[in-house]
N, C-alpha and C positions, 0 to 999 in steps of 0.2 A: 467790613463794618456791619454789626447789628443795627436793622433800624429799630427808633424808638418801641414800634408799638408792638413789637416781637416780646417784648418782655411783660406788656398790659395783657394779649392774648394769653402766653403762660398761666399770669396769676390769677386772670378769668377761669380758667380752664381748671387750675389746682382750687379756684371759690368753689366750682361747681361739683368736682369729684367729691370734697367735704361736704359739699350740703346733700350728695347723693348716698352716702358715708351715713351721715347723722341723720336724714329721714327714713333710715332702711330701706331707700330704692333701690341700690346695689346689693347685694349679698359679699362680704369679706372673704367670704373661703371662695376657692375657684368652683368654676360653674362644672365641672366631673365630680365633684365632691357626691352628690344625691349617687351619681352614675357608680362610682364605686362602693356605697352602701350598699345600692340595692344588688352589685355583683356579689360581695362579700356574703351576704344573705343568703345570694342564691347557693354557693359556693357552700357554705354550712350546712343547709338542707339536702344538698347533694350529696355531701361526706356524709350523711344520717343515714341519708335511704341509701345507698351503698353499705354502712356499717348494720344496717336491717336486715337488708338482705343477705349480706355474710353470714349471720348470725341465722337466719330463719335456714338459710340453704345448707348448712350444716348441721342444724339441728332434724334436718326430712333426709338426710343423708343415711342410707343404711351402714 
């Protein structure tokens, strides 16, 4: 048997997740989200200066 108040904590809990929702306390996307921008970023830069240096090392190439 469910006691009563198991159901008032839920909708307490589901009040406050919206009101954390609707003031922007929370952020919606998961909290890696930043963490894999700023990988993907790095990840780009590094494929650059790798294709630079390709580029640079072939052209000192005799």
């Amino acid at each position: 048997r469910v006691p009563p108040y198991s159901l008032l904590l839920y909708m307490n809990s589901l009040r406050i997740r919206c009101q954390l929702y609707l003031y922007n306390i929370m952020q919606s996307a998961p909290w890696y989200t930043e963490l894999l921008l700023d990988g993907a970023m790095v990840a780009v830069v590094v494929v650059v200066c790798i294709v630079l240096k390709l580029v640079i090392w072939r052209k000192l190439k005799p």
